[in-house]
C-alpha positions in Angstrom: 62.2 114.3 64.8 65.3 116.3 64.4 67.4 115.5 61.5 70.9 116.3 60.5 71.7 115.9 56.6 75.0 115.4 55.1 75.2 116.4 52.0 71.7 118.1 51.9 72.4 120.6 48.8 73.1 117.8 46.8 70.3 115.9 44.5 69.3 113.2 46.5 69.5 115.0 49.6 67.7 118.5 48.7 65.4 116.4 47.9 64.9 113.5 51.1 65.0 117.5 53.0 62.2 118.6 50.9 60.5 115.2 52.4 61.5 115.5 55.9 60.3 119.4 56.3 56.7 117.6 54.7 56.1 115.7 57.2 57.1 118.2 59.8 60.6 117.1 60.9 63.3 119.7 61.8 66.1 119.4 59.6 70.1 120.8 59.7 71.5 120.6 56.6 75.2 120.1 56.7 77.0 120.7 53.2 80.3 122.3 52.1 78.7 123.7 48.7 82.2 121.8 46.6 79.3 120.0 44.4 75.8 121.0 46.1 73.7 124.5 45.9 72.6 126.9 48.1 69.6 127.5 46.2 68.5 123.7 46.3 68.3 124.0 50.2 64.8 123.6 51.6 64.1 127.2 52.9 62.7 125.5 56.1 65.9 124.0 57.0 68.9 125.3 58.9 72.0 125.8 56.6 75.4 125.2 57.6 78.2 125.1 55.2 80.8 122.8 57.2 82.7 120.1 55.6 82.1 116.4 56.8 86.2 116.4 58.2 85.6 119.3 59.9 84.6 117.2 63.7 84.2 119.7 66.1 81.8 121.9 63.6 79.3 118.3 63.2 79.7 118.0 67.4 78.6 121.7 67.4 76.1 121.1 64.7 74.5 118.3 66.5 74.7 118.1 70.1 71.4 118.6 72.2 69.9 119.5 68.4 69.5 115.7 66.7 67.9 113.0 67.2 69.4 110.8 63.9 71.5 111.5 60.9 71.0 111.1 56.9 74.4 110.5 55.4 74.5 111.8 51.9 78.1 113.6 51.5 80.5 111.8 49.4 82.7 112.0 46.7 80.5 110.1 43.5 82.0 109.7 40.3 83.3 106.2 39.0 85.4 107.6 36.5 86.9 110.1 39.2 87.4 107.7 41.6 89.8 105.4 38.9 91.6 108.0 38.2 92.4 110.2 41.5 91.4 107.2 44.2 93.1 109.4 46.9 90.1 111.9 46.6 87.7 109.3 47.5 89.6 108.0 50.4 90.3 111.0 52.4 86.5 112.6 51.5 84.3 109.3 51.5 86.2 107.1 54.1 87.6 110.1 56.2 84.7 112.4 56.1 82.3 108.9 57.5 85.2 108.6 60.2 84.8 112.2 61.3 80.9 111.9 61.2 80.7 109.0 62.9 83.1 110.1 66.2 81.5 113.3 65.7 78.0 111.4 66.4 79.8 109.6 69.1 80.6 113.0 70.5 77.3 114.1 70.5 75.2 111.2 71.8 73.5 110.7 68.5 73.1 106.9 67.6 70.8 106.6 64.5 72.4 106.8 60.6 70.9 106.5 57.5 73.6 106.2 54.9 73.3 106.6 50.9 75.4 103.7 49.5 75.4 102.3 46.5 75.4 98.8 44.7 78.1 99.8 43.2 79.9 98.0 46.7 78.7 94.7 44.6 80.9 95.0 41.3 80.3 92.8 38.6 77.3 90.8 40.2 77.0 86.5 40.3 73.5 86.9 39.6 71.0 90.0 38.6 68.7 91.3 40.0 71.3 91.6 42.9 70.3 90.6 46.7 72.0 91.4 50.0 73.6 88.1 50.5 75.7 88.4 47.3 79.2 88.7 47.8 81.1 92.8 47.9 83.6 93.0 45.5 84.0 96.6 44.1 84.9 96.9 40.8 86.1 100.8 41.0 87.0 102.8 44.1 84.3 104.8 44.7 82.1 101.4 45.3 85.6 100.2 47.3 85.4 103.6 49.5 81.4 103.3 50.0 82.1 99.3 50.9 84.9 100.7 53.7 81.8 103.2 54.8 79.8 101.2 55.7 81.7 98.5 57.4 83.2 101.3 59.5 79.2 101.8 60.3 79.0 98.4 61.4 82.0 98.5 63.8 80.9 101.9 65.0 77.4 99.4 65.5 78.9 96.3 67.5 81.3 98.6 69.9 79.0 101.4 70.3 75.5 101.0 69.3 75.4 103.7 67.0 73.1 101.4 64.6 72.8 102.1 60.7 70.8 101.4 57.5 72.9 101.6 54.4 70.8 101.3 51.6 72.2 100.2 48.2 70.8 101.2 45.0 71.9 102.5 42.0 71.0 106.0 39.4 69.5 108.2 41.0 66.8 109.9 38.7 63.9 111.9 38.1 63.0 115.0 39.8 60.5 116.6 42.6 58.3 119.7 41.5 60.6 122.3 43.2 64.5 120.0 42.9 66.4 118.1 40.6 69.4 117.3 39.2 72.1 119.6 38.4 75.9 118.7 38.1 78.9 120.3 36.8 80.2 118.2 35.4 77.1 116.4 34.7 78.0 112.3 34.2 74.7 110.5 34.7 72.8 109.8 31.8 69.4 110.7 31.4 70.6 114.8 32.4 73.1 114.2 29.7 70.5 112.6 27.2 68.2 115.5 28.0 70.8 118.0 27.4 70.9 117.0 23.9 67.5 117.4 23.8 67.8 120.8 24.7 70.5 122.2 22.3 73.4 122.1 25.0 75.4 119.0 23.9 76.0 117.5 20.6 75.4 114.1 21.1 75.4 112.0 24.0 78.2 109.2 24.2 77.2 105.5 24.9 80.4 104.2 26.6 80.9 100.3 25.4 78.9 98.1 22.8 80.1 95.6 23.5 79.3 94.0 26.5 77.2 90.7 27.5 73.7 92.2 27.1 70.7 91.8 24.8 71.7 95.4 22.8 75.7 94.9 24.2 75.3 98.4 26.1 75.6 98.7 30.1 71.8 97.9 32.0 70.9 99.5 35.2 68.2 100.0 37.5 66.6 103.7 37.2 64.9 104.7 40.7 63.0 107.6 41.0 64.5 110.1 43.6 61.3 110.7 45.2 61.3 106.9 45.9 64.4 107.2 47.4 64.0 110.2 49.6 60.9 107.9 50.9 63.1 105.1 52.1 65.6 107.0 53.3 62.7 108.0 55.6 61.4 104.7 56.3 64.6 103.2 57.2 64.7 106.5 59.7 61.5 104.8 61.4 62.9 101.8 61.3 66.2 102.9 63.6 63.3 104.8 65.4 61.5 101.7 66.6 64.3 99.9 67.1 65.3 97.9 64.5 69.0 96.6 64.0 71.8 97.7 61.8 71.6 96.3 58.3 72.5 96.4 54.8 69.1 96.9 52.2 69.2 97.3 48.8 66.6 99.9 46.7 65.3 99.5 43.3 62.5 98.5 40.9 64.1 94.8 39.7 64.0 95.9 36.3 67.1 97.0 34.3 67.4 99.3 31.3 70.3 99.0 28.7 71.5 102.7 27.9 70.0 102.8 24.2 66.6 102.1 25.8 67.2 104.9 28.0 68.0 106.9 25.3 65.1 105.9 23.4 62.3 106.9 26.4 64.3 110.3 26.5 63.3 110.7 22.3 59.7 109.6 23.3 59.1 111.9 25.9 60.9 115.2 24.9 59.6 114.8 21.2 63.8 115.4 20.3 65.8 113.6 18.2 68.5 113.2 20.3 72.1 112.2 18.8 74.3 109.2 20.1 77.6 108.6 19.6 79.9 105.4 20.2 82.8 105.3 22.4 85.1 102.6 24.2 84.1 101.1 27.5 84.8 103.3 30.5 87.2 102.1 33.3 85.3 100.6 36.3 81.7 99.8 34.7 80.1 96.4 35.4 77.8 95.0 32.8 74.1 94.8 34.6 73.7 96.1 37.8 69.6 95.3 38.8 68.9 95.2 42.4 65.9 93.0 43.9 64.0 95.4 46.9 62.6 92.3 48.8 64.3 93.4 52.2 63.6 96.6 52.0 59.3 95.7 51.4 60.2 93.6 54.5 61.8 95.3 56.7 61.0 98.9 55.9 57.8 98.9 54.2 58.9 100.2 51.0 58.3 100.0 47.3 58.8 101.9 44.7 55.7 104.0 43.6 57.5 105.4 40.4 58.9 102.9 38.8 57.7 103.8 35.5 60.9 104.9 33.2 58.7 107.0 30.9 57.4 109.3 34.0 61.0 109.2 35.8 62.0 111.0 32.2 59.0 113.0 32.2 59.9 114.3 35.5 63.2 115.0 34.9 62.5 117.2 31.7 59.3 119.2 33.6 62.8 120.2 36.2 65.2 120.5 33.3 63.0 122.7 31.3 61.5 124.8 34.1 65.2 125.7 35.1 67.2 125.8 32.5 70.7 126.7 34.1 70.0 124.6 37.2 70.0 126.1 40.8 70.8 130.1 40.8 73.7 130.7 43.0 73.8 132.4 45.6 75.7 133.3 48.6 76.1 131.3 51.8 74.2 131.7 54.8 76.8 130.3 56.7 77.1 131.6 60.5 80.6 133.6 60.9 83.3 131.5 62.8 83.6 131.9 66.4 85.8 134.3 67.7 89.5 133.3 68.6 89.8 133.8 72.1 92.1 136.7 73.4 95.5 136.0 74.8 94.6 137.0 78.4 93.5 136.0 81.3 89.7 134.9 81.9 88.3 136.6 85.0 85.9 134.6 87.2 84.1 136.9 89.4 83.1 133.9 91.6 86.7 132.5 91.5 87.8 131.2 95.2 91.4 132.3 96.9 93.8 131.2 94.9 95.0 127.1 96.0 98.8 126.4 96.6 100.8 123.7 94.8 100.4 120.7 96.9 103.2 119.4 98.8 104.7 115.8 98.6 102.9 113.1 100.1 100.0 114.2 100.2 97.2 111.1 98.9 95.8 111.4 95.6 92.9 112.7 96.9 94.5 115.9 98.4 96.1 116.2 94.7 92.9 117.7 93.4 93.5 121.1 92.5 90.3 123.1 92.3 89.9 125.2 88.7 89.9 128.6 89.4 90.6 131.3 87.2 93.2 133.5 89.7 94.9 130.1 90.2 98.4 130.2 89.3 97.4 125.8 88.7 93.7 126.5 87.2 94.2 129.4 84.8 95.8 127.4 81.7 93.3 124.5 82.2 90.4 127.4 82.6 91.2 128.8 79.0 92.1 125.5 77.1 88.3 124.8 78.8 86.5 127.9 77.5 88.3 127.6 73.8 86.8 124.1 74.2 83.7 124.4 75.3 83.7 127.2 72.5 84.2 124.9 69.9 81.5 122.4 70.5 78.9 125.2 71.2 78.9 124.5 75.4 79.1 127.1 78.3 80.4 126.1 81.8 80.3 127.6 85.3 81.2 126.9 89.0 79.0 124.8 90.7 79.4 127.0 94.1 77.9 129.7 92.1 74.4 128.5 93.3 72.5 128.4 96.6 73.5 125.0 98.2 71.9 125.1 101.3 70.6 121.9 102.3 67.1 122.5 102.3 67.5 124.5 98.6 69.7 121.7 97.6 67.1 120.0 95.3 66.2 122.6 93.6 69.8 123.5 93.3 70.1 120.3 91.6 67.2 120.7 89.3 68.4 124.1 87.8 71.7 122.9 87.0 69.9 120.1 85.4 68.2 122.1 83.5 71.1 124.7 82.5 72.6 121.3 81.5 69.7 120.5 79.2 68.9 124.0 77.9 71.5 126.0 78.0 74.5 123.2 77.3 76.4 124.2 80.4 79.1 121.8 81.9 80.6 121.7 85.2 84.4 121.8 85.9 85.0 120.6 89.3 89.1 119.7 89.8 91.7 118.6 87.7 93.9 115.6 89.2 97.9 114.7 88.5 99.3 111.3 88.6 102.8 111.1 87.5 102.9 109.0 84.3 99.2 109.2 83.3 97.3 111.5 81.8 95.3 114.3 83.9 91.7 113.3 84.9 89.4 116.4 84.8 86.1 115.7 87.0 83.0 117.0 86.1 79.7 117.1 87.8 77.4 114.9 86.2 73.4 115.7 87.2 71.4 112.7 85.1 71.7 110.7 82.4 71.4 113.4 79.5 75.4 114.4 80.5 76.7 111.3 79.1 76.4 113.8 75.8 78.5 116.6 77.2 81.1 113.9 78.8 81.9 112.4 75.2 81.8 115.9 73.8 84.6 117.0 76.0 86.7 113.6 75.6 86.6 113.7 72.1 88.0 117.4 72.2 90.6 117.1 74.7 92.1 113.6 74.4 94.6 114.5 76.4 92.9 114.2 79.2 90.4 111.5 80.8 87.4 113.0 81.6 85.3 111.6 84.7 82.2 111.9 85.6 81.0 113.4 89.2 77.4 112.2 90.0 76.0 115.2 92.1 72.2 114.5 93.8 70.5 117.3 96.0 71.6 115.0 99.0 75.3 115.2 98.4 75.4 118.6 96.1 77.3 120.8 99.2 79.5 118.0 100.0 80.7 117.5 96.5 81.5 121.3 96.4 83.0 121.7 99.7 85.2 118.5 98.7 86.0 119.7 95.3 86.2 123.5 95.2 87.0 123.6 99.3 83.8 125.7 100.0 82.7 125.3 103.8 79.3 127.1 102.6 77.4 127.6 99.8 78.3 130.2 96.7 76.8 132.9 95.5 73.6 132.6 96.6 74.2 130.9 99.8 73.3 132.7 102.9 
């Protein structure tokens, strides 16, 4: 399977890569390096350094390349998110916007998203299942709840299905990845900075509230465990299976001085806590039950143990000291800006005159041509286009159409389609008072990808679709570009 991951130099990402490239997917890791590493990248993996808003580079990124998408990229700190909530909106909510009509774009219908039960707030009942109601008690859970029912829209009008899975800290580490922050704000890294000599003491935020030690309890899941149902719920889209919400963890909740306590155990340190008052936006118990996701996807947890989730995450934290190394990006250079003059088209037919009144709509098709005084504007706003999403296009006259080569004709612009992402310009229409409708051929099925593609870049226009067979492929050039025979290969 091919794979496109959001947020990919992050924790939970680098690592659901690292998983992906074992079991021998292809994988494009899409990250903009504000809060990831380069050097946490699987060296298997493409690497491109786009940010999430950025549309047309996730259409370039993923058209004829992926066959689903991991969602990881967001914006994930509670205490953040209360107090600049503005951040969260425009990077969580609009960054998912731009993915999702990006994957519209691109014909690619299969999300996995990283939520978090955070979208629950202060829960009726512990440990927490799907049917419970969503009431965030902080933005970032509010921004992750607006994620995902944008998801399910996207889901009911398009069929772009999606698994969000809920679950809460993240922890733990792989042999080769784990967790490095700056600022760090989860709390075993923090507790295990003590140990090593970088912090002071570690704070416990609120002692106060309705638990057996009056400190916050929360359900620790391994990372590893993670990165595996991130891939199960991947077969699951694969086979089929509907658009739901599922939430991940072990069932079992740990208050923060227990945590702290495993950390002592297992590092041998005697690591320092302090008291402070309650942090804005921090529900008491957060434990999610996994029951849907054994049911539907297979999955359970095979670290649960808190003692080895530690364990792991000191092996990382002492193996690499100072986190990932930094180092530069690998990111391709951006694509030229096209020149300011006109594009030549060496197969280019005589120029077409401006069509007199009266004439029907179907005489008001004006053939694209680059030495048309009509055609030249729409040929460059095409190229910088099909520039943008990573496409080429040509003239359809520019192959042998003679009847008894039409079929083959046909099946090497198929292919060019396919292979080499080439569209097919074949006249642009004019109705007064509505927007110009640019035809393209369309060979198969597979063009549906390169049709959305184009709408999605040039709104301004409605794009339709030109069915071409072997049968009818002269006809549909003579009609459209006014050729009595065939192109350049025509005899």
């Amino acid at each position: 399977m091919k794979v496109l991951v959001t947020g990919g130099a992050g924790y939970i990402g680098s690592v659901t890569v690292e998983a992906l490239i074992a079991r021998g997917d292809d994988v494009i890791v899409v990250d903009n390096l504000s809060t990831g590493h380069r050097g946490a990248v699987h060296p298997k993996a493409e690497f491109l350094e786009v940010d999430i808003l950025d549309t047309p580079a996730l259409i370039r990124a993923m058209v004829f390349k992926v066959d689903a998408v991991i969602h990881f990229a967001a914006s994930s700190q509670v205490g953040e998110s209360v107090k600049d909530p503005q951040k969260y909106m425009e990077n969580n909510v609009g960054g998912t916007l731009s993915l999702l009509k990006a994957m519209r774009a691109a014909g690619v219908n299969k999300l996995v998203f990283s939520s978090t039960a955070a979208v629950y707030g202060e829960p009726g009942s512990v440990p927490i299942t799907e049917d419970q109601p969503t009431a965030p008690a902080n933005p970032y859970g509010m921004t992750k709840l607006f994620m995902e029912q944008a998801m399910q829209t996207f889901s009911d009008a398009y069929k772009l299905r999606s698994v969000r899975l809920r679950y809460f800290n993240a922890c733990g580490a792989s042999p080769n990845r784990g967790e490095h922050h700056d600022p760090e704000t989860h709390l075993i890294p923090l507790v295990l900075q003590v140990a090593q000599g970088k912090r002071d003491d570690v704070k416990i935020f609120g002692t106060d509230y309705p638990t057996p030690d009056g400190t916050c309890v929360r359900d620790y899941i391994h990372v590893d465990d993670l990165a595996r149902a991130h891939i199960a719920a991947l077969e699951y889209l694969q086979n089929g299976g509907p658009s739901v919400s599922i939430n991940l963890g072990n069932g079992q909740g740990y208050s923060v001085r227990q945590v702290i306590d495993v950390c002592r155990q297992v590092t041998g340190k005697d690591v320092r806590a302090a008291e402070a008052p309650r942090r804005a936006g921090d529900p008491s118990q957060l434990v999610a039950s996994a029951e849907k996701a054994r049911d539907l996807l297979g999955w359970a947890p095979e670290k649960s143990s808190l003692e080895q989730i530690v364990r792991d995450a000191w092996r990382w934290h002492q193996a690499h000291p100072s986190g990932y190394p930094e180092s530069e990006s690998t990111a391709p250079p951006p694509a030229p800006a096209m020149p300011n003059t006109a594009i030549t088209d060496e197969t280019a037919q005589t120029p077409v005159t401006q069509p007199s009144a009266g004439k029907s709509n179907e005489d008001e098709r004006k053939p694209i041509s680059a030495t048309s005084t009509i055609g030249l504007g729409e040929t460059m706003i095409l190229q910088r286009t099909a520039d943008k999403v990573g496409l080429r296009y040509s003239r359809l006259d520019e192959y042998d159409l003679d009847s008894k080569e039409a079929e083959k004709a046909r099946g090497l612009i198929s292919a060019e389609m396919a292979a080499s992402k080439k569209f097919f310009p074949l006249s642009l229409e004019e109705k007064p008072g509505a927007a110009p409708i640019l035809h393209i051929a369309v060979v198969d099925a597979l063009d549906v990808t390169i049709t959305d593609a184009l709408q999605f870049m040039l709104p301004e226009y409605t794009i339709q679709p030109v069915v071409v067979k072997g049968a009818n492929l002269k006809e549909v050039t003579r009609k459209y570009y006014g050729a009595e025979q065939g192109g350049a290969g025509a005899g």
